[in-house]
Backbone as a chain_set.jsonl record, in Angstrom:
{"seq": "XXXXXXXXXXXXXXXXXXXXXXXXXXXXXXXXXXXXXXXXXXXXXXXXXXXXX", "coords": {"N": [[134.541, 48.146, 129.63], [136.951, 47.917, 126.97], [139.135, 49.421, 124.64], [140.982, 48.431, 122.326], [143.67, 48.828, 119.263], [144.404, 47.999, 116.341], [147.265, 46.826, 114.589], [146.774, 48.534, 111.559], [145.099, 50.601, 112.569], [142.138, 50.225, 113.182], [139.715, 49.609, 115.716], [138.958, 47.683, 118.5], [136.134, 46.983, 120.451], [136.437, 45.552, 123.98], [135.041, 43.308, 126.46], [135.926, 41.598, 128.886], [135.351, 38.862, 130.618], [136.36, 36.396, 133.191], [136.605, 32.965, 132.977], [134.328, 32.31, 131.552], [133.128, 31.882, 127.667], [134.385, 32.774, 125.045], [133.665, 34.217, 121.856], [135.384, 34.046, 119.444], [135.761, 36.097, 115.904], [137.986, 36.476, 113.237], [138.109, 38.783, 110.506], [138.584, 39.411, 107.572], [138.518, 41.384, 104.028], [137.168, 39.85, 101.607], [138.089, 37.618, 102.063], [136.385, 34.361, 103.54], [135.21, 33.858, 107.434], [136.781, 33.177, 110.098], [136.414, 31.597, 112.764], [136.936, 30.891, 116.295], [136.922, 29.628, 119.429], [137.644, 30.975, 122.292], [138.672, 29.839, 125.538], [138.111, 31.775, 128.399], [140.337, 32.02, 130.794], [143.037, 33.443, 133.66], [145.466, 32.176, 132.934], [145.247, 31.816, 129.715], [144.544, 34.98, 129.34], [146.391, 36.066, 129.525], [148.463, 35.201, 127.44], [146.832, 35.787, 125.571], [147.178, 39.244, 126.081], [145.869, 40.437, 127.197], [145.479, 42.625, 129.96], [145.396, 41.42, 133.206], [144.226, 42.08, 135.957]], "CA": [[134.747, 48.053, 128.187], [138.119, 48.602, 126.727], [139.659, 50.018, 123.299], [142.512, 48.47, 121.278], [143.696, 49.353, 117.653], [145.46, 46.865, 115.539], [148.593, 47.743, 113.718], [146.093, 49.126, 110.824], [144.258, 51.56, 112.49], [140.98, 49.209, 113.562], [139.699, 49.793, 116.896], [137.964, 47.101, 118.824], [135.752, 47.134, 121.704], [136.091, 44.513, 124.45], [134.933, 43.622, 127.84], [136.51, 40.123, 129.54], [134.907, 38.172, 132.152], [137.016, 35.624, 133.516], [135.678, 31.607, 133.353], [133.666, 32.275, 130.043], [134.423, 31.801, 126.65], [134.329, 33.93, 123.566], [133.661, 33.391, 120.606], [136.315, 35.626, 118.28], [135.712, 36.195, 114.541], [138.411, 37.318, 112.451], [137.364, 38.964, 109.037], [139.377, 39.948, 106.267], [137.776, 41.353, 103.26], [137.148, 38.833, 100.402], [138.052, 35.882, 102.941], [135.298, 33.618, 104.985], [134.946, 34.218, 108.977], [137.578, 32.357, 111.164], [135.677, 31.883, 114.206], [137.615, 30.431, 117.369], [136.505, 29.83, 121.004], [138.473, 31.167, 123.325], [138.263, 30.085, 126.823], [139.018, 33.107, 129.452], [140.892, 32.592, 132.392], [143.77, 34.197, 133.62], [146.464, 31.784, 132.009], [144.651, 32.019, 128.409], [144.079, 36.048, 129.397], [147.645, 36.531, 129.78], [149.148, 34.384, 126.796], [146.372, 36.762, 124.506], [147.988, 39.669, 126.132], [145.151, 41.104, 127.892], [146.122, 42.87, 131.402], [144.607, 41.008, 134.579], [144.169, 42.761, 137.763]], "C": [[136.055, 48.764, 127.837], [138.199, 48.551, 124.98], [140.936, 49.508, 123.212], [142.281, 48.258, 119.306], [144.558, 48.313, 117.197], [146.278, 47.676, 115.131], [147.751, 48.876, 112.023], [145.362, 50.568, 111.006], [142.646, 50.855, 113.345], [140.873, 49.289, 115.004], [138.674, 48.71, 116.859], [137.911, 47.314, 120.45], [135.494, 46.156, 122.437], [136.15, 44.373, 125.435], [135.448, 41.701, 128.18], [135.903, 39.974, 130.804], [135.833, 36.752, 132.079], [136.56, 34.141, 133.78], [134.654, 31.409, 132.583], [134.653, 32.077, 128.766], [133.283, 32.816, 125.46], [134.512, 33.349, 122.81], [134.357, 34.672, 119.668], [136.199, 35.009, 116.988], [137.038, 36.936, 114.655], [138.089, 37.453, 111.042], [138.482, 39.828, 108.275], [138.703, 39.76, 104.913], [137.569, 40.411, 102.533], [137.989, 37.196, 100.944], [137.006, 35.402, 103.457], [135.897, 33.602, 105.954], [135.623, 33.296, 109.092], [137.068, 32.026, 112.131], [136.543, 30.832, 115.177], [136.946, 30.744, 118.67], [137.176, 29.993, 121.504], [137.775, 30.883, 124.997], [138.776, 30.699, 127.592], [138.864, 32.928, 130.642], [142.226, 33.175, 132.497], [145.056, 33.525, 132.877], [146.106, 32.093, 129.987], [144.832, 33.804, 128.312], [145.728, 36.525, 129.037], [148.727, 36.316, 128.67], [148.085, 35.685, 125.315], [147.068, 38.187, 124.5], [146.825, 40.832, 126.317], [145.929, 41.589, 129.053], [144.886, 42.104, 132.145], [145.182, 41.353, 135.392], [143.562, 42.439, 138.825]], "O": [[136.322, 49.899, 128.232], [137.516, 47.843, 124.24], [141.893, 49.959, 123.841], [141.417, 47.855, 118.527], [145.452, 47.874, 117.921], [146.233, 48.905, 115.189], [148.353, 49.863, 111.604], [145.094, 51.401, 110.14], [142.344, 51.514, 114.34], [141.905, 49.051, 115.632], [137.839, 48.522, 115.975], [138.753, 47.589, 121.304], [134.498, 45.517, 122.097], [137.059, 44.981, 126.001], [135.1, 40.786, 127.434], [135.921, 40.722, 131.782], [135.974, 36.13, 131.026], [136.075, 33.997, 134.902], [133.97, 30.405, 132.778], [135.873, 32.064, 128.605], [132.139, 33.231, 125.273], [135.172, 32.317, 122.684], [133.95, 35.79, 119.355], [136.411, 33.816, 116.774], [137.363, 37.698, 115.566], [137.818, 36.463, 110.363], [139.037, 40.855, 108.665], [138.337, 38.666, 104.484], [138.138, 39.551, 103.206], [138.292, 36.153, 100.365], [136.45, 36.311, 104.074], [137.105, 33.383, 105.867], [135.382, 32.349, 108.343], [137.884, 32.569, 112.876], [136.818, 29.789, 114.583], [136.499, 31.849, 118.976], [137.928, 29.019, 121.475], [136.804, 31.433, 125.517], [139.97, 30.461, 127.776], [137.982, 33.272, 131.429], [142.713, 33.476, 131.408], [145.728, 34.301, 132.198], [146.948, 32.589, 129.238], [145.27, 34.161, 127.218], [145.974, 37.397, 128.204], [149.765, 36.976, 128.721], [148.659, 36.229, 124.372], [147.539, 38.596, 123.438], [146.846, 41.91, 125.722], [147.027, 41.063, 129.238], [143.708, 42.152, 131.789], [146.356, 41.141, 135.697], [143.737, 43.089, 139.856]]}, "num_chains": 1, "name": "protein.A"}
């Protein structure tokens, strides 16, 4: 499980398995949920700007 902060301050907590997909919300107050699937492999992983090791 890893920790990153947005430019705000906002910490999120997230663990990556490789060959799944995620489902990412973004939320901004007094907007409706964005939701996007991401599928994670290492080209997708790398273009988000995750590290793969």
């Amino acid at each position: 499980m890893e920790t990153k902060s947005d430019p705000s301050g906002n910490e999120y907590n997230y663990q990556v398995d490789l060959g799944k997909t995620y489902l990412v919300k973004a939320t901004k107050t007094g907007y409706s949920v964005d939701s996007l699937e991401v599928p994670m492999n290492e080209e997708t992983v790398k273009q988000i700007g995750y590290d793969v090791t």
